[in-house]
C-alpha positions in Angstrom: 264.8 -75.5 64.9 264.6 -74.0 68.6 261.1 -72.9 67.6 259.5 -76.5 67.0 260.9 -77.1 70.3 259.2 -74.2 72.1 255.9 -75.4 70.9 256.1 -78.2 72.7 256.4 -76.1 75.7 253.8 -73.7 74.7 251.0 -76.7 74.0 251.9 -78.7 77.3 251.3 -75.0 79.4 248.1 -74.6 77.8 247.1 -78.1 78.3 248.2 -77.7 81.9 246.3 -74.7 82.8 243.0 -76.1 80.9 243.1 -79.9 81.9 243.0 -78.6 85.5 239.4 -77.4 85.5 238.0 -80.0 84.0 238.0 -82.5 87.1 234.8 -83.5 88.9 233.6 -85.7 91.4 230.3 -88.3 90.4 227.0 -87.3 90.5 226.4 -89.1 93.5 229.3 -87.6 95.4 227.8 -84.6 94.5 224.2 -84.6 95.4 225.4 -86.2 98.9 227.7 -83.2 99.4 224.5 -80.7 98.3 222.6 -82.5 100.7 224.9 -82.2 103.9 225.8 -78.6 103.0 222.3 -77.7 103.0 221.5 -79.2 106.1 224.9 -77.3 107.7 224.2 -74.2 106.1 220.2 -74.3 106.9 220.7 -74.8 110.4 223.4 -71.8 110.7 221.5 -69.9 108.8 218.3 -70.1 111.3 219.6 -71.7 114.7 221.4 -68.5 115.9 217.9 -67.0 116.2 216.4 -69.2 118.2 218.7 -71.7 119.9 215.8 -74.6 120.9 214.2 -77.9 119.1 211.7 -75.6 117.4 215.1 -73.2 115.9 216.5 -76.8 114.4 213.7 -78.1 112.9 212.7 -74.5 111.4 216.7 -74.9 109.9 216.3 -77.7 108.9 213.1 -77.1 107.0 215.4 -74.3 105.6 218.0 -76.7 104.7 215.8 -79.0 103.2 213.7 -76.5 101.0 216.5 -75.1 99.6 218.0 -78.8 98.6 214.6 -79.7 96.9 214.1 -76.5 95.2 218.0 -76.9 94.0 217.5 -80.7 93.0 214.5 -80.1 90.8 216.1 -76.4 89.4 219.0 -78.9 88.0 216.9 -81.4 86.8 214.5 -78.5 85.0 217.6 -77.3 83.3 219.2 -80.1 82.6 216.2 -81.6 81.0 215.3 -78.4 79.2 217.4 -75.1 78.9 220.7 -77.1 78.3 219.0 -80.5 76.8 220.7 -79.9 73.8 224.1 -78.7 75.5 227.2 -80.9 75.3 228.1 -79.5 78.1 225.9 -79.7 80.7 224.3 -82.6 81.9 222.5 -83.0 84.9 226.3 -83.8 87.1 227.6 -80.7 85.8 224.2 -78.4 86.7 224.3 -80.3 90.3 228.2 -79.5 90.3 227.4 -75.2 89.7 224.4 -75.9 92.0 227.0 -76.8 95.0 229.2 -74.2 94.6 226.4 -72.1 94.0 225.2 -73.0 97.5 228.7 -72.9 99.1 228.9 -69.0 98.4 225.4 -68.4 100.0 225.2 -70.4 103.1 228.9 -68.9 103.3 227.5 -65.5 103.3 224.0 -66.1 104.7 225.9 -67.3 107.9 227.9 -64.1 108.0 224.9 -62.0 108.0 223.7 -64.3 110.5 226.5 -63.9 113.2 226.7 -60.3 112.3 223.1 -59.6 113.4 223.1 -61.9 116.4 226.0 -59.6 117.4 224.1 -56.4 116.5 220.8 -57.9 118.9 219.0 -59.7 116.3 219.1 -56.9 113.3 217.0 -59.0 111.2 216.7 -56.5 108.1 220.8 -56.9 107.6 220.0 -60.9 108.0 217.9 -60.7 104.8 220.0 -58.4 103.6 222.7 -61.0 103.4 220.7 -63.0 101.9 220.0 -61.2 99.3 223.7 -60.6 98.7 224.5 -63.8 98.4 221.7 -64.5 95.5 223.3 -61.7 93.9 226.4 -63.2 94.1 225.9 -66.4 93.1 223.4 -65.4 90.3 227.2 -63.8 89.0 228.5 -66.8 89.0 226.0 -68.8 87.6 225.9 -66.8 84.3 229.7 -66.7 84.5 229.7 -70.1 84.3 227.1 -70.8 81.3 228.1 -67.8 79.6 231.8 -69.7 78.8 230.8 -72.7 78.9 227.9 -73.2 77.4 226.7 -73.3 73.7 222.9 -72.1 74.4 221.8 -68.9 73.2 221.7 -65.8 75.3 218.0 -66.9 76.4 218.6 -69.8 77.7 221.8 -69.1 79.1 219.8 -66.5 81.5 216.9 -68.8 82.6 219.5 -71.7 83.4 221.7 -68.8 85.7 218.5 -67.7 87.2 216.3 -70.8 87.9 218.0 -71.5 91.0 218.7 -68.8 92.8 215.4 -67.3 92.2 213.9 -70.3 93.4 215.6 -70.3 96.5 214.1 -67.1 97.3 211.0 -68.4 97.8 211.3 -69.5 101.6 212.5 -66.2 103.0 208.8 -65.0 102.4 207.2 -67.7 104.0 209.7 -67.6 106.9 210.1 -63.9 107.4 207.8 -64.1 110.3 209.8 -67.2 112.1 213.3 -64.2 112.0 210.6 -61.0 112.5 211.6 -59.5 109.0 208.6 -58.4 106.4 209.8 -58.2 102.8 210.0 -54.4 102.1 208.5 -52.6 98.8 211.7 -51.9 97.4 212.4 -55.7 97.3 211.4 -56.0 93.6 213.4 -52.5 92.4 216.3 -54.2 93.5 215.8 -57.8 92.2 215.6 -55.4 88.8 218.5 -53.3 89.4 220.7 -56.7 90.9 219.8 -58.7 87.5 220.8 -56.0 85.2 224.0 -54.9 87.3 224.5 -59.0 86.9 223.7 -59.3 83.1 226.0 -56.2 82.2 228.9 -57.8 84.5 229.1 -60.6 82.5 228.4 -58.7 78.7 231.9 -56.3 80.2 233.3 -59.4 81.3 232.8 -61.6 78.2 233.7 -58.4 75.3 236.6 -57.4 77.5 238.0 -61.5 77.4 236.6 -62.1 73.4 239.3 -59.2 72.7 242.5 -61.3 73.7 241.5 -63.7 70.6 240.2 -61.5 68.1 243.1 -59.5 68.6 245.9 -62.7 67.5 243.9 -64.7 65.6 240.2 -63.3 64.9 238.5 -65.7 67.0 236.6 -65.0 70.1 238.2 -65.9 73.0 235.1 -67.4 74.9 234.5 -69.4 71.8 237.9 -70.8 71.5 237.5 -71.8 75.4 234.1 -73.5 75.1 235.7 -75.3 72.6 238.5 -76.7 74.5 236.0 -77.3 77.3 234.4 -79.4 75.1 237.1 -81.2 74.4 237.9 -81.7 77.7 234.7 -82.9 79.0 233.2 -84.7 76.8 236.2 -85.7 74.0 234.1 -83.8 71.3 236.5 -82.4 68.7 234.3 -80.9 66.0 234.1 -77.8 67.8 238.1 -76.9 68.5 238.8 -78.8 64.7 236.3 -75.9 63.1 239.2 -73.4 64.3 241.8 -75.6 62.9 240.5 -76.2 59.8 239.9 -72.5 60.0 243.3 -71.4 60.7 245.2 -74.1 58.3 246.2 -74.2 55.0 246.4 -77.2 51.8 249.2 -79.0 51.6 250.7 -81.9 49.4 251.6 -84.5 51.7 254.4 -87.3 51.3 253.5 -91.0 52.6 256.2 -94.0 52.2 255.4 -97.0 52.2 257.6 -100.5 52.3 255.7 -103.9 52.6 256.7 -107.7 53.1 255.2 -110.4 51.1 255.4 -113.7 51.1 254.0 -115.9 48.2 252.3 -113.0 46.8 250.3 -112.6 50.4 251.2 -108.8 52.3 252.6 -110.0 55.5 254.1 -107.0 57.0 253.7 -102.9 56.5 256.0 -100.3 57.3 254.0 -97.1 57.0 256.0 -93.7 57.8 253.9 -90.9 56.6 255.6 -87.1 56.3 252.6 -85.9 58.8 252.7 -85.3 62.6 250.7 -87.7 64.6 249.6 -84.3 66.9 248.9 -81.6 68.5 246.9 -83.2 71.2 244.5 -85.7 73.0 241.8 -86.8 69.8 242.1 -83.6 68.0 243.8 -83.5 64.3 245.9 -86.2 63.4 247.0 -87.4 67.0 245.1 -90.8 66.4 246.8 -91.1 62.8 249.6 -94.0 63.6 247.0 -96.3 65.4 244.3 -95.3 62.5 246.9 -96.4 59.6 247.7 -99.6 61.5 244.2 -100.9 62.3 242.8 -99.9 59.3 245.7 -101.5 57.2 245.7 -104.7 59.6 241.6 -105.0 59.1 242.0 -104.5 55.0 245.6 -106.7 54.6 245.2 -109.0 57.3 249.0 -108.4 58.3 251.2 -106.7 60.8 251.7 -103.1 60.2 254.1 -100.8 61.6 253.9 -97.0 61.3 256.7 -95.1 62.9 257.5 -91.4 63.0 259.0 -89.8 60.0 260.9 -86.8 60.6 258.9 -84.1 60.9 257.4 -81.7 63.5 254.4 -79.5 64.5 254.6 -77.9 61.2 252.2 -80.3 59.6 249.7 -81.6 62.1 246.5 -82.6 60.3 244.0 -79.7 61.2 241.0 -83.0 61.9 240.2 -86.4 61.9 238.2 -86.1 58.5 241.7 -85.0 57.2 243.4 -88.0 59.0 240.4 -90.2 57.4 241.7 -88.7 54.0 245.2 -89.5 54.2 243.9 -93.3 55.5 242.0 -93.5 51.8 244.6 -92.3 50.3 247.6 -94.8 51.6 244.7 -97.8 50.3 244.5 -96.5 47.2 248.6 -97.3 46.4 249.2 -100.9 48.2 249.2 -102.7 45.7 251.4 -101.1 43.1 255.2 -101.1 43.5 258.3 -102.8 41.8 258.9 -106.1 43.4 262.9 -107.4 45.3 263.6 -109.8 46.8 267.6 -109.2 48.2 268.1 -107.4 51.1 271.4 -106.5 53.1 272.1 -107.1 56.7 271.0 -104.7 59.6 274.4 -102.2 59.8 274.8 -99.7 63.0 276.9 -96.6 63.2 277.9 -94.1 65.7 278.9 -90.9 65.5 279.3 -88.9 68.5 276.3 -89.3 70.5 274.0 -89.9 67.4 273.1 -93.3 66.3 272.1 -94.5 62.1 270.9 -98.0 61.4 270.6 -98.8 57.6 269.2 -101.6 55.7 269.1 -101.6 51.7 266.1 -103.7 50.7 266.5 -103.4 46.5 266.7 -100.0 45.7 265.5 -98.3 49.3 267.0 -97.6 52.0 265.8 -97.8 55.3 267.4 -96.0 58.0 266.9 -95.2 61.8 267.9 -91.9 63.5 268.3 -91.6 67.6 270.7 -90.3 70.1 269.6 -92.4 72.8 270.3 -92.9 75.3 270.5 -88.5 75.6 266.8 -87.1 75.4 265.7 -86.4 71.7 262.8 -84.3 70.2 261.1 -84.1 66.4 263.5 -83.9 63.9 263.4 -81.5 61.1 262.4 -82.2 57.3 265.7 -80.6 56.5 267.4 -83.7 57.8 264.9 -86.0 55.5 266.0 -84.2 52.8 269.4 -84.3 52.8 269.6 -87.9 53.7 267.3 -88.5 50.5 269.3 -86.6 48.0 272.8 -88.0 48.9 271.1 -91.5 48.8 269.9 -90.6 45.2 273.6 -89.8 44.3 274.0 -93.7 45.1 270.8 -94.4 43.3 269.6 -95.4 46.2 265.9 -94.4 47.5 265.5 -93.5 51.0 262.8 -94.3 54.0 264.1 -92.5 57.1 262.8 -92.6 60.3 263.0 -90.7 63.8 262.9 -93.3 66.3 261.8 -91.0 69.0 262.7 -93.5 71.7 265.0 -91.5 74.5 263.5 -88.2 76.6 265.3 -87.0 79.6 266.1 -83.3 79.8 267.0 -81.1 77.5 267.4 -81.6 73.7 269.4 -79.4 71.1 268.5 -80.2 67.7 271.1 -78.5 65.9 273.8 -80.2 67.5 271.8 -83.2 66.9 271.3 -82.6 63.1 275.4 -82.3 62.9 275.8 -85.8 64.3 273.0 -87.8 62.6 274.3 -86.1 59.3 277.3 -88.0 60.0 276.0 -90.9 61.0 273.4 -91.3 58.9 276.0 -91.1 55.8 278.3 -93.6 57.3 275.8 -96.2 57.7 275.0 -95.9 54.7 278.0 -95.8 53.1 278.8 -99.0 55.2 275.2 -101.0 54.1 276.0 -100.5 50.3 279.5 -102.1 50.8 277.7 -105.3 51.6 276.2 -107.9 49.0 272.5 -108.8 49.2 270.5 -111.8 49.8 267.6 -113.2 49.7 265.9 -112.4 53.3 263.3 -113.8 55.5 260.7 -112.0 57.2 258.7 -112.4 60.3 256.0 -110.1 62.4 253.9 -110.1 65.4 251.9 -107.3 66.9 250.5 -107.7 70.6 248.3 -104.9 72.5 248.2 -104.7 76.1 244.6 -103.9 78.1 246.8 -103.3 80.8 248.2 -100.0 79.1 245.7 -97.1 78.2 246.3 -94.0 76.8 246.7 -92.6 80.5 250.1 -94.7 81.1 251.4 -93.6 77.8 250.1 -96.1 75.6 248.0 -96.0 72.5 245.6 -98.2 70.8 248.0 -99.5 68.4 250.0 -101.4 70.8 253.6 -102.9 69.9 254.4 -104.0 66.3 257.7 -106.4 65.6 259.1 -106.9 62.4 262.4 -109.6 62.1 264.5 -109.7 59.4 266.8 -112.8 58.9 269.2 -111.9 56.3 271.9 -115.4 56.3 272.3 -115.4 60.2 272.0 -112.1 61.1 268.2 -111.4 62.6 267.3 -107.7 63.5 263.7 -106.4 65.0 262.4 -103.4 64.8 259.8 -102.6 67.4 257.5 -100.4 67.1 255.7 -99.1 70.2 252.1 -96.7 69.9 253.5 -94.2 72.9 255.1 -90.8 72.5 258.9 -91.3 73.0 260.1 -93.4 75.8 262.3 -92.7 78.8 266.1 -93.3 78.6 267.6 -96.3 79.0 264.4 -98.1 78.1 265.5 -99.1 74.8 269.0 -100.4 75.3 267.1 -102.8 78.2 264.7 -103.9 75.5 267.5 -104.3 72.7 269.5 -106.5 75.6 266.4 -108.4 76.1 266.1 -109.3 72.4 269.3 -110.7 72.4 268.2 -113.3 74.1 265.6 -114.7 72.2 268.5 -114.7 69.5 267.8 -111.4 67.9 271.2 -109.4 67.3 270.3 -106.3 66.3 268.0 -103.5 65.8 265.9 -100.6 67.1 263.3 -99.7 68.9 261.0 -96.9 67.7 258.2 -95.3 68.9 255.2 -93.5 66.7 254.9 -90.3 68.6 251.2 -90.8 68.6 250.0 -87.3 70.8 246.4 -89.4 71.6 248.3 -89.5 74.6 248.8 -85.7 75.1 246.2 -84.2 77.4 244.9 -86.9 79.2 246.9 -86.8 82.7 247.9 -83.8 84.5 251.7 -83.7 84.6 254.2 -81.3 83.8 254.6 -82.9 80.2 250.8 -83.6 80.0 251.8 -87.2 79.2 253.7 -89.9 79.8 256.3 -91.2 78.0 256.5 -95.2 77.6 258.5 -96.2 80.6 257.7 -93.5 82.8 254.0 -95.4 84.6 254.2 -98.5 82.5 255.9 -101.6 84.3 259.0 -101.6 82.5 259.4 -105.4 83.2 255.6 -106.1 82.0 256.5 -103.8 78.7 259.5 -105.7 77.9 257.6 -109.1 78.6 255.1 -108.5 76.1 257.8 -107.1 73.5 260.0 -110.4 74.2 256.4 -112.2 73.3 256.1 -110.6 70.4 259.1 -110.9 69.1 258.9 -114.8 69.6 256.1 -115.1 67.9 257.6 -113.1 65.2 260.8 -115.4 65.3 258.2 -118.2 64.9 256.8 -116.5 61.4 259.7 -116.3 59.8 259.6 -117.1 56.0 260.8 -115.7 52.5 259.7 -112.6 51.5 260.1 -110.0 48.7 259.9 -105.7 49.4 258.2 -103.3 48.0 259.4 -100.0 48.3 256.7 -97.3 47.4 256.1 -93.1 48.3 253.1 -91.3 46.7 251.7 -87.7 47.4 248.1 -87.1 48.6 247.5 -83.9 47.6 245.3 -80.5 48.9 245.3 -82.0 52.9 244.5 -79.3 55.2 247.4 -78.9 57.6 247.3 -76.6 60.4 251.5 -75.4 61.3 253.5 -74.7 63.6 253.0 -70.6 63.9 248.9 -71.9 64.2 249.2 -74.3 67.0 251.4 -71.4 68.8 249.4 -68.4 68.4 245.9 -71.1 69.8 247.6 -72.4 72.7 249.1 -68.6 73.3 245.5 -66.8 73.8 244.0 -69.9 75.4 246.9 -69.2 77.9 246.6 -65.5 77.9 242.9 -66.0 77.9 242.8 -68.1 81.3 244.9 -65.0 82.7 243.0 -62.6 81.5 239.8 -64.5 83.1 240.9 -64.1 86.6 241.9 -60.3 85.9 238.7 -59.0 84.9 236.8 -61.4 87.1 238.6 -59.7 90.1 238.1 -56.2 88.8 234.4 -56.6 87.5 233.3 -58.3 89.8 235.1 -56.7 92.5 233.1 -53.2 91.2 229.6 -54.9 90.8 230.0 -56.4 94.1 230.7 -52.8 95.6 227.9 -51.5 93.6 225.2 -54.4 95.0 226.7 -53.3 98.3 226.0 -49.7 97.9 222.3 -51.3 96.3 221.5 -52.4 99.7 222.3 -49.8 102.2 220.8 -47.4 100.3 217.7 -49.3 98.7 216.7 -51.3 101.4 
């Protein structure tokens, strides 16, 4: 069980290392910064040579050619060579187009104080120049060669647009420094663009390897897709691996729903799927896609909590997730009918925690060791807890309720304890009679909340159950586990609104993953989130729930939707290992290859020119 929870660590390293690159400022922002570092760099560029009114306006001409011929480069490619490109719109051109001009001015200024030094050696001026179009044409295809998803043609007018372009004023301005373009200029633009072209084929074969190696995949591939993801929230391109790398599966959905007067008024959904592995990708969106879908179709509360299950059997796409949604419709309907239900019964063992209510024949319990830190917990647990409820001919809907996370979690030790606990209570509900119950339910979502504080689109979900005078709530939050002590201040809170008992689940929704740059890559409910405005809105919800109350009648129902494409645990470990071990081996070759084709381009020019 130590290996579901060593994903986790492997996925939130990867999503570290990648959602770190993916930050830039506005296109405004950028274009104002172009535009003063043109003007900074055009007038150290020129100045030095001729320190009078006439110097800064010829740098400043400098300056400003180079910004214009930079602008309308971006613009051509944006608008042509990458039109088509998810990638790279015109902010993202204009973003490779300042750091583009960050490396030259940087080096054309070197050359500059290095011939003022030398008594105006104008030749090694140029010469810097043209070092620093080498470099940055280097750059430029080492930036659309893993990025982008344009072929090899377009890729190499978009890297060379710019920079070529930018060559342009040293001829007209070669008189204004005394230098005259020499005739083996054009050999080496020739001999620069191939030492640049074959760089970057090394430098992508040499990185592809890491993937194809593990998984058959090229690594620059698997990159651009994440990037993609990144950027611009398109999943098709990382789900192709998925869907690629996973397998069919028969999948296990539960189902136990409220009605009143023949009319659904409450859902409890806990599908044997993982709502993961990150951001919008697989089935991360699934508890918020059940509930809204279900609340549109039933127009009723619906609550879809985590089932215990881990990493093993994340969906490998949304069109999977969309598939298991069609497939929970098509069974609402159909299920035996009762209307007694026993009270809400808690029991403790050690530090683990089993709630059990019996409505009819089914079983519904609640697993946690809150207020310690607690993880996914294994189907091996489900199934245990299902079989010795069969023995009392009982059927079973168990539930991780996901709701504590500080430090470090042992599952096996957990297991032990919610074994025991898990009998006891319900050993302790069936010694109870059964009545008829009352139901009520309220969900409420916050705009406040976003996916960035930990929240998702589903919001919070209350169900109340009055059985005689005992009313419990189970709460139902769209968040990925909560911090500690959270729950028992939301449970004391509930109290007061008269509400005895109950538990406070989470869905473990990972739309949440991937989103903020933290050390977990997410934030648990609790952990941004005004505790005090969280607990507000539950109180409201649970009111209004209060308010609903009314005779109902279960339904207890659990159908398979068979030949779902599931991508597992091992999967989801090996992709986040090379995109890891990709990154790494990135800035490995690009300090060895381009450390040799910078030496070579060095050599180029004192021997060339």
């Amino acid at each position: 069980m130590a290996y579901g929870v060593s994903l986790d660590g492997y996925i939130s390293k990867a999503l570290k290392r990648y959602s770190s690159l993916f930050t830039l400022p506005s296109h405004a922002r950028i274009v104002f910064l172009l535009c003063a570092l043109c003007v900074l760099g055009g007038t150290l560029a020129i100045l030095p040579f001729h320190l009078s009114y006439y110097g800064l306006i010829l740098s400043l001409m400098f300056g400003g050619i180079f910004l214009f011929v930079t602008l309308s480069s971006d613009f051509v490619i944006s608008h042509s060579s990458m039109k088509r490109d998810p990638i790279f719109n015109l902010r993202r051109c204009s973003a490779l187009s300042l750091f583009s001009c960050l490396i030259w001015f940087g080096v054309i200024f070197l050359g500059s104080l290095i011939s003022v030094f030398l008594e105006n050696q104008k030749n090694l001026w140029v010469r810097f120049f043209f070092l620093g179009f080498c470099g940055v044409l280097m750059l430029r295809l080492l930036v659309f060669f893993t990025i982008s998803f344009a072929d090899f043609g377009r890729i190499f007018f978009s890297s060379l647009l710019q920079p070529a372009l930018c060559t342009i004023p040293i001829f007209f301005m070669g008189s204004v420094i005394g230098y005259d373009p020499e005739a083996q200029l054009p050999i080496f633009f020739l001999i620069s663009i191939v030492i640049a072209v074959l760089t970057m084929f090394l430098f992508t074969y040499f990185l592809d390897r890491v993937g194809k190696r593990t998984l058959g995949i090229p690594s620059s591939s698997l990159f651009k897709a994440f990037f993609a993801n990144w950027t611009e929230g398109l999943n098709a391109p990382l789900e192709a691996f998925f869907e690629k790398l996973g397998n069919e599966q028969n999948v296990r959905v539960s189902m136990l729903t409220f009605r009143a007067n023949k009319r659904i008024k409450a859902v409890m959904v806990v599908p044997a799927l993982h709502p993961g592995p990150f951001k919008n990708l697989g089935s991360s969106f699934l508890p918020s896609l059940i509930q809204t879908t279900l609340e549109n179709k039933l127009q009723c509360v619906v609550s879809v909590p985590h089932g215990l299950v881990g990493h093993e059997l994340d969906l490998s796409s949304q069109f999977q997730s969309q598939r298991v949604v069609e497939g929970i419709l098509g069974f609402i309907d159909s299920s035996p009918i009762y209307s007694k239900a026993t009270p809400f019964v808690r029991t403790r063992k050690n530090e683990a925690t089993a709630n059990c209510q019996i409505f009819g024949n089914c079983a519904l319990l609640t697993l946690t060791i809150a207020p310690k830190s607690m993880e996914d917990l294994p189907q091996e647990l489900d199934l245990f807890i299902v079989k010795e409820a069969e023995k009392q001919g009982l059927s079973a809907l168990v539930i991780d309720a996901h709701n504590s996370i500080e430090g470090s979690f042992n599952v096996n030790e957990a297991v032990v304890s919610l074994r025991k606990a898990a009998m006891a209570s319900l050993k302790k509900a069936l010694s109870y009679k059964r009545f008829p119950f009352e139901v009520g339910a309220a969900t409420v979502v916050p705009k406040e909340f976003a996916l960035k504080e930990g929240m998702g689109h589903g919001g919070i979900s209350v169900i109340v159950t009055g059985v005689g005078d005992q009313k419990a709530a189970y709460v139902t939050i769209d968040g990925n586990n909560m911090i500690s002590g959270l729950r028992e201040k939301i449970l004391s809170e509930l109290g007061e609104v008269g509400i005895v008992d109950g538990e406070v689940l989470t869905t473990d929704t990972h739309s949440v993953c991937g989103v903020v740059r933290t050390a977990r890559g997410y934030h648990p409910i609790g952990e941004v989130i005004n505790q005090s405005k969280l607990i507000n809105y539950i109180r409201q919800a649970a009111v209004k729930a209060l308010d609903s109350m009314e005779p109902v009648e279960a339904s207890w129902r659990t159908e398979i939707i068979h030949n779902v494409n599931v991508i597992g645990e091992k999967q989801i470990e090996e992709l986040c290992l090379v995109a890891d071990k990709t990154a790494k081996q990135a800035k490995r070759l690009a300090v060895s290859l381009f450390s040799v084709a910078s030496v070579l381009l060095i050599l180029l020019f004192m021997f060339l020119i």
